[in-house]
C-alpha positions as CSV (number, residue, x, y, z in Angstrom):
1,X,0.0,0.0,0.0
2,X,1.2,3.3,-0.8
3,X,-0.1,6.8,1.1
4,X,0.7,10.1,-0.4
5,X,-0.2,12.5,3.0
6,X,-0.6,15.3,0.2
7,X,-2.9,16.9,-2.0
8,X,-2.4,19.1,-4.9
9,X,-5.1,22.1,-5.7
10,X,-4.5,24.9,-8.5
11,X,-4.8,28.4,-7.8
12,X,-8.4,29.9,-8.9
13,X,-6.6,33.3,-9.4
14,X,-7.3,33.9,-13.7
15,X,-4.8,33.0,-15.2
16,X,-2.3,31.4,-13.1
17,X,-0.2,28.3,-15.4
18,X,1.8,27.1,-12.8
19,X,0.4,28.1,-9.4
20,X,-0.8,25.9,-7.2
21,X,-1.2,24.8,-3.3
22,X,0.3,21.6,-2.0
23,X,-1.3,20.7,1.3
24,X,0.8,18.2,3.4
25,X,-1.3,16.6,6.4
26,X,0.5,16.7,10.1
27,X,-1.5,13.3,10.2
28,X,-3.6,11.0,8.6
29,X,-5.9,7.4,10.3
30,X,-6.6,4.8,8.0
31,X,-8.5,1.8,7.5
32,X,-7.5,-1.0,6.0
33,X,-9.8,-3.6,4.4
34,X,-8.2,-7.3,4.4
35,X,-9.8,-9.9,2.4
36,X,-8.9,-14.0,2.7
37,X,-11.6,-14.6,0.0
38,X,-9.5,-16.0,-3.3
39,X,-12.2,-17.1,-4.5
40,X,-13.5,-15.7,-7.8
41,X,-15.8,-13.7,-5.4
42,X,-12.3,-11.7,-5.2
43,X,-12.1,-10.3,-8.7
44,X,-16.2,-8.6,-8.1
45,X,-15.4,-5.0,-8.7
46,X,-16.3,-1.8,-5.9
47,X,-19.8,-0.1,-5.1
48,X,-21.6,2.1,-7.5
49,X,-22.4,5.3,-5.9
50,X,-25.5,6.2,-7.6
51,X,-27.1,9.4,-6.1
52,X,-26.0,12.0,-3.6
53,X,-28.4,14.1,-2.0
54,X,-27.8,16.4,1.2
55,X,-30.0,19.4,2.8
56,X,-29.2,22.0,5.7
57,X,-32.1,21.2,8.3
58,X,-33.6,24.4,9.9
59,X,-31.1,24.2,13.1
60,X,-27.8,24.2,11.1
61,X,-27.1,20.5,10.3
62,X,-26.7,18.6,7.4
63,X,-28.9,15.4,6.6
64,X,-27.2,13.1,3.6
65,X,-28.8,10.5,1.9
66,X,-27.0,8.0,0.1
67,X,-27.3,5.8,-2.3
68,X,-24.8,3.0,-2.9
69,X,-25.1,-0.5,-5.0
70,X,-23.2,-3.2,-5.4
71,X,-25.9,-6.4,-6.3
72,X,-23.5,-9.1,-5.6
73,X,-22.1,-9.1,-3.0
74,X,-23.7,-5.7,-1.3
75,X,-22.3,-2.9,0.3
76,X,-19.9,-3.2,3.5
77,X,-20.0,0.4,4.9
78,X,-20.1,3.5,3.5
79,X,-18.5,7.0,4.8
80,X,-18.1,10.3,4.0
81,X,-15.6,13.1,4.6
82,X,-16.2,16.9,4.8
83,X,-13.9,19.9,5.3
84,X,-14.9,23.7,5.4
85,X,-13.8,26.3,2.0
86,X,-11.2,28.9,3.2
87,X,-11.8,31.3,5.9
88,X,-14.2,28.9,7.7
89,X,-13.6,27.0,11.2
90,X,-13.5,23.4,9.5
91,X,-10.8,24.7,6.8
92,X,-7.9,22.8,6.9
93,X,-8.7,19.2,8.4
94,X,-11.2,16.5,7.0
95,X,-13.7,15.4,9.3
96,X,-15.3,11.3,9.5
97,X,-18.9,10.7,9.3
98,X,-20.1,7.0,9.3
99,X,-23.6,6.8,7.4
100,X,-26.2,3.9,8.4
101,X,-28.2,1.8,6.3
102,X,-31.8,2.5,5.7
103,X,-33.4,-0.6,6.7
104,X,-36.4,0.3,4.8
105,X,-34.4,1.4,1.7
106,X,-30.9,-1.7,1.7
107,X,-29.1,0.3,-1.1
108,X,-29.8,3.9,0.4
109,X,-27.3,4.9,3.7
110,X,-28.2,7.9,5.8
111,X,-26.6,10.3,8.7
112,X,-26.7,13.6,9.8
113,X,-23.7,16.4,10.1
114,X,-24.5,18.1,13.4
115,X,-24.3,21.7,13.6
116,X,-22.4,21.0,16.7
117,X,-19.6,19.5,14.6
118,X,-19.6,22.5,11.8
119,X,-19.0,24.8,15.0
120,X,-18.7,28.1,13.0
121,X,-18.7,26.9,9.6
122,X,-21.8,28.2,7.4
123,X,-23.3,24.8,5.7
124,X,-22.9,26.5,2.6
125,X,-19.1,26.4,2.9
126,X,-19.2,22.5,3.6
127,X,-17.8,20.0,0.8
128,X,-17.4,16.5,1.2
129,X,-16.8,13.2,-0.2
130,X,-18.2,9.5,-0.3
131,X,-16.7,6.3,0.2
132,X,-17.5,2.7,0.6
133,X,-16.5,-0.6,0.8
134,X,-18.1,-3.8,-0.8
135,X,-18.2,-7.3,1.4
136,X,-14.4,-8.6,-0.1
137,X,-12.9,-5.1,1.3
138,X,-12.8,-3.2,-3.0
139,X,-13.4,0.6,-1.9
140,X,-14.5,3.4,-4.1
141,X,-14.5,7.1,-4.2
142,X,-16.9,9.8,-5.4
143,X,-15.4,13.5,-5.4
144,X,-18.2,14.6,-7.9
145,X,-15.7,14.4,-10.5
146,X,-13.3,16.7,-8.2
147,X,-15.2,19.4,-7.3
148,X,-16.7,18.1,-4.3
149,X,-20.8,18.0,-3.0
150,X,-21.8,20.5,-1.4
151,X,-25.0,20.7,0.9
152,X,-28.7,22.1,-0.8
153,X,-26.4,21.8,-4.3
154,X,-27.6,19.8,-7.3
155,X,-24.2,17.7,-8.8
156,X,-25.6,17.8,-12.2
157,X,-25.5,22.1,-11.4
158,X,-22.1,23.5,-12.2
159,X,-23.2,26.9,-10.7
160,X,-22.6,26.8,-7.2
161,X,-24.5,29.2,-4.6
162,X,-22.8,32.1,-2.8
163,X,-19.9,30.6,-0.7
164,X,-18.0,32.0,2.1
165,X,-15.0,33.3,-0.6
166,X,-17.4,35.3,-1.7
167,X,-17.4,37.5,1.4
168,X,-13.8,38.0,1.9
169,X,-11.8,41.2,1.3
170,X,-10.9,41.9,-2.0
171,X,-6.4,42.2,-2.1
172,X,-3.9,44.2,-4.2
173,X,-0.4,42.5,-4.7
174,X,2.4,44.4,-6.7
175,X,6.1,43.8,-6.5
176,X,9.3,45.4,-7.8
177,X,11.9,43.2,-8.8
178,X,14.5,42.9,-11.9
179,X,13.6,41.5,-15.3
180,X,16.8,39.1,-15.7
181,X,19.4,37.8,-13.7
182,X,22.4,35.7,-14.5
183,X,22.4,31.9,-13.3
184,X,23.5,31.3,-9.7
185,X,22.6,35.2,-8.5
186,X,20.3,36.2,-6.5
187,X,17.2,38.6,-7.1
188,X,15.7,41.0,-4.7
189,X,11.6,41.0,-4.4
190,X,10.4,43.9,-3.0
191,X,6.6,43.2,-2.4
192,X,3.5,45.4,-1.3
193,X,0.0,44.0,-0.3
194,X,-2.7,46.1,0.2
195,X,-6.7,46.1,1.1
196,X,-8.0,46.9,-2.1
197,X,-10.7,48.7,-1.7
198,X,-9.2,50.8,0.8
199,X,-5.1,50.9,-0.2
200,X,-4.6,50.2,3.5
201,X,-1.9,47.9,4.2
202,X,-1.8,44.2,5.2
203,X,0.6,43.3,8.0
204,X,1.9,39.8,9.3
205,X,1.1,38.1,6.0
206,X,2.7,35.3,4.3
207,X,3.6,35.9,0.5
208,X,5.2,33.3,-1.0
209,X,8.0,34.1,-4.1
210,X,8.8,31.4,-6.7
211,X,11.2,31.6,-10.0
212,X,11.3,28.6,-11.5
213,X,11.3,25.4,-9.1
214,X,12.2,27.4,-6.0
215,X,10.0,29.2,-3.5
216,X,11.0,31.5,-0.7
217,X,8.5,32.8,1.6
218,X,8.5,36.3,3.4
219,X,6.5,38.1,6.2
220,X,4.7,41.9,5.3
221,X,5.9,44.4,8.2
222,X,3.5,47.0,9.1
223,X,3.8,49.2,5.8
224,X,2.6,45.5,4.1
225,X,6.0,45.2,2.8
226,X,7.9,42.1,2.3
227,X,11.6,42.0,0.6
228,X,12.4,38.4,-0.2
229,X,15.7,37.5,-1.9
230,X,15.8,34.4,-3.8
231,X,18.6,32.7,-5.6
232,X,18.1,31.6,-9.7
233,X,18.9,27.9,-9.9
234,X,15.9,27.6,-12.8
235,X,16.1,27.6,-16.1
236,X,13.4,27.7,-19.0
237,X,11.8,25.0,-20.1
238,X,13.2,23.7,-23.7
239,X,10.2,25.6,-25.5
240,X,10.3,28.5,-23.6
241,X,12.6,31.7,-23.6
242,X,12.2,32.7,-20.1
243,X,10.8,32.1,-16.7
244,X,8.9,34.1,-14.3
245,X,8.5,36.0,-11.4
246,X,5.3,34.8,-9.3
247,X,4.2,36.4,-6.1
248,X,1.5,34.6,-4.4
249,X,-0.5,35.5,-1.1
250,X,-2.8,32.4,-0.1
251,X,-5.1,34.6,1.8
252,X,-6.4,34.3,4.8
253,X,-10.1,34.3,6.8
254,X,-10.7,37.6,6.1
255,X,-8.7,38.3,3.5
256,X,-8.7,37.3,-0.5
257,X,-6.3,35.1,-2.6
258,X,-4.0,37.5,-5.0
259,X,-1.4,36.7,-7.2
260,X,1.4,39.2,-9.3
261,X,3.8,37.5,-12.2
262,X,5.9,38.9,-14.3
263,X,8.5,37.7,-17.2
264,X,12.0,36.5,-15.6
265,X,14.8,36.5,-18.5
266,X,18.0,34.0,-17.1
267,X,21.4,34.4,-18.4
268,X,24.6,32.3,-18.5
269,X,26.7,33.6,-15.6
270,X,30.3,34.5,-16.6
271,X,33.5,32.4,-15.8
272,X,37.2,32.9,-14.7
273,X,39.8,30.3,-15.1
274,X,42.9,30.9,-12.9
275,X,46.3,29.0,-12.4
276,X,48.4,28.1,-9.3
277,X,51.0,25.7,-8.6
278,X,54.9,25.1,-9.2
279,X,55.6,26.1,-12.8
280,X,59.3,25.9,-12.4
281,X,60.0,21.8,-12.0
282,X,63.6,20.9,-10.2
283,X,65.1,17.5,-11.6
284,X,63.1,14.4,-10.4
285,X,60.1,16.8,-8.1
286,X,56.6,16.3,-8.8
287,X,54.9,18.9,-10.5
288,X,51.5,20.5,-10.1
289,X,49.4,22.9,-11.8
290,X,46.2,24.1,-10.3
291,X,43.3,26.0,-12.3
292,X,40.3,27.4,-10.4
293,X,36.9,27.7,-11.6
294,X,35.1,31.0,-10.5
295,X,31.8,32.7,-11.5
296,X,31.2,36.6,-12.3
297,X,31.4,37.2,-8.5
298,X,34.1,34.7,-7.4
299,X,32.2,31.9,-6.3
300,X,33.7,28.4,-6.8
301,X,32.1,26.6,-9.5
302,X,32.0,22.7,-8.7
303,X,31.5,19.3,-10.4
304,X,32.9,21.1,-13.8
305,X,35.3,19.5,-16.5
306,X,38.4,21.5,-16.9
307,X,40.4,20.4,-19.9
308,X,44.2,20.5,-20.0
309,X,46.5,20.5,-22.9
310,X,50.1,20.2,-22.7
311,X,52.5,20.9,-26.1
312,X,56.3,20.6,-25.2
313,X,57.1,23.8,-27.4
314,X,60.8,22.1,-28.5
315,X,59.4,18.6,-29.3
316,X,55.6,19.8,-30.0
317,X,54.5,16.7,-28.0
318,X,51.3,17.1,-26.8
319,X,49.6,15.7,-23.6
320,X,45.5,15.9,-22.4
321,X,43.5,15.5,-20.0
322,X,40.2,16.4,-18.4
323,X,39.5,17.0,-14.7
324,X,36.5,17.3,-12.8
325,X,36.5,20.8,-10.1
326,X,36.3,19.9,-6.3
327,X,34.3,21.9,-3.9
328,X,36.4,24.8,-4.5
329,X,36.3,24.6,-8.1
330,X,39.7,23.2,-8.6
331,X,40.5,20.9,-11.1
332,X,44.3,19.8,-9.9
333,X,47.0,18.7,-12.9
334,X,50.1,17.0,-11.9
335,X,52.1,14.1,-12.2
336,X,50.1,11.9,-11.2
337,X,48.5,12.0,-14.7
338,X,51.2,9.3,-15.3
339,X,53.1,11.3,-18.0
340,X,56.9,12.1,-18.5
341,X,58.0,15.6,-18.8
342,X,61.2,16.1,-20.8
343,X,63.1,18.9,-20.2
344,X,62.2,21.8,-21.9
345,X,59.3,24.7,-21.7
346,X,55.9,23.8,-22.4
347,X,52.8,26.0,-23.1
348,X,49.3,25.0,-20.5
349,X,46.0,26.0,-21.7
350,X,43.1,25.0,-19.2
351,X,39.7,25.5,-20.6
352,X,36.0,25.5,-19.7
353,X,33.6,24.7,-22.0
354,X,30.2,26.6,-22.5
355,X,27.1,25.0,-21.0
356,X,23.3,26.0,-20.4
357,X,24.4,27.5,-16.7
358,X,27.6,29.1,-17.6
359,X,30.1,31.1,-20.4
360,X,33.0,29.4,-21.1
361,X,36.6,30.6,-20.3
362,X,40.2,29.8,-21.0
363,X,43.9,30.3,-19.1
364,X,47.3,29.6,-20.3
365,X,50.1,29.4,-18.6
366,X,54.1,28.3,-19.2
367,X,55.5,25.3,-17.5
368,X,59.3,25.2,-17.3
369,X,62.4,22.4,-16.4
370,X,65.2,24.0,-14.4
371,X,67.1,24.9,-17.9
372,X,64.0,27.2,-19.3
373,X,63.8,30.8,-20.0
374,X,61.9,32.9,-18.6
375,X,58.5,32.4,-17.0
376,X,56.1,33.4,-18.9
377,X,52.1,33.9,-17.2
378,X,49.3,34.7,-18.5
379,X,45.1,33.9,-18.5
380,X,42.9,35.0,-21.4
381,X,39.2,35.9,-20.7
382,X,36.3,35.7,-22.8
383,X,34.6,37.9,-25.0
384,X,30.9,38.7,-23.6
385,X,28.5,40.0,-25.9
386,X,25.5,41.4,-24.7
């Protein structure tokens, strides 16, 4: 058996592609059905649920009739869960109601949702689910298609009455925040939520900040004001030319859902290449050549080929190699390659290639025996067009 204690629901802000809510339960009770039947009676599939109807009685509950079939076995039990729409008391936790049969009716189950148990919650704002089991433990599920039943509501009716998200305050998001960024920076958010209708601003709430795959939340201060920096580990999608900027606020019990996006342009970041290491060799010493691997603002750039190439400038033999960077973005070139050095100069280039993340860049340097010239040094950059 496999439990997912998570459930995914899009945004109803218009227009939103990509944002959703991902509800994680703190915890979840489960029953489990076991059957020793292996019978053929084991291969009879789940219940039919075949009509759902539910009122709000005149002191606040809920009745629900059911009606569940299964003609060959019959139906086990049969259950439903509610929860409450945001802003109301039941939002946030699903609540268990066992329905009875109706000995005059076999296929049709019955119970009642007390108003004690909806507590503050307006029936209205009530949705729930049915499940039931059949006698060899096959359970099914009716979500009325996904959307939930809902009490005094017609299923077939895709207009729903007045709910309680209808009476929350109305929100204004807006943010400042640059249109591109190279790969690996960071970006500043600098957001500003507001009560719509009356530009006042909304304190101690939660906005959350994505770009790309990665979210960062922050908390408004008492001007509504959040600043939120987030790093750019995302890149586009192969079809797409950018990403974007998404600033959500979940809203609250009194206050509406908003959301602000804009287009996020990603650049490749720029690279350095840098040598270190002996470049003079005495007689019988092993030799070492180090090159670093740093970003536009010197950070160390790991888990990146380097690729060495050696040409003895009197004998014009050439030697190669590729080496991975370390944690500090070093890619380490000695002797332990395995390879004789004659005596004589020899010219080292160490280069990075170009990748979707980062610009490529090149440094060259002069290894020498004890008899060589002059040490000669030097590291060539690349162009960067912009």
């Amino acid at each position: 058996m496999n439990v997912i204690p998570a459930q995914y629901r899009s945004s109803s802000t218009a227009g939103s592609r990509y944002l959703g809510t991902l509800l994680t339960y703190s915890d979840m009770d489960l029953r489990v059905y076991y059957n020793s039947d292996v019978t053929e009676k084991a291969l009879i599939g789940p219940a039919s649920i075949a009509k759902v109807r539910s009122e709000v009685n005149p002191d606040g509950s809920i009745s629900l009739r059911i009606q569940a079939t299964e003609p060959r076995l019959g139906v086990h039990e049969l259950w439903v869960l509610y929860t409450g729409l945001k802003g109301s008391g039941l939002h946030g936790e699903w609540q268990l109601l066992d329905l009875g049969r109706n000995q005059d009716e076999v296929s049709e189950w019955r119970g009642t949702i007390s108003a004690e148990a909806l507590g503050s919650t307006d029936p209205s704002a009530v949705r729930f689910f049915v499940q039931a089991v059949n006698a060899v433990g096959k359970v099914t599920l009716d979500a009325n298609n996904g959307q939930y039943y809902q009490p005094n509501a017609d299923p077939a009716d895709l207009s729903s009455p007045p709910t309680s998200s209808d009476e929350l305050i109305e929100t204004e998001l807006t943010f400042t925040a640059p249109s591109t960024g190279a790969f690996s920076d960071v970006v500043e958010v600098e957001v500003i939520l507001v009560n719509k209708a009356t530009q006042e601003p909304l304190p101690n709430q939660v906005i959350h900040v994505s770009i790309g795959d990665l979210t960062f939340d922050g908390l408004t201060d008492s001007n509504g004001e959040a600043k939120i920096i987030i790093p750019i580990v995302s890149l586009p999608d192969p079809d797409e030319d950018e990403l974007e900027i998404q600033v959500d606020y979940e809203g609250s019990a009194d206050f509406d859902e908003a959301l602000a996006r804009k287009p996020f342009i990603v650049t490749k970041q720029p690279t350095a290449l840098a040598f270190a290491g002996n470049v003079m060799i005495e007689e019988g010493e092993p030799w070492m050549l180090q090159a670093t691997l740093t970003d536009g603002e010197g950070r160390a750039i790991p888990e990146r080929f380097i690729r060495f190439t050696l040409r003895n400038i009197t004998t014009n033999q050439i030697i190669e190699t590729a080496i991975d960077t370390n944690q500090a973005g070093q890619a380490i070139l000695n002797s332990l390659i395995d390879q004789e050095l004659p005596e004589g100069n020899y010219e080292v280039e160490a280069s990075f290639a170009e990748d979707e993340y980062y610009l490529g860049s090149t440094a060259e340097a002069t290894l020498s025996s004890p008899n060589a010239g002059p040490i000669v040094y030097k590291v060539y950059l690349p162009v960067i067009f912009r």
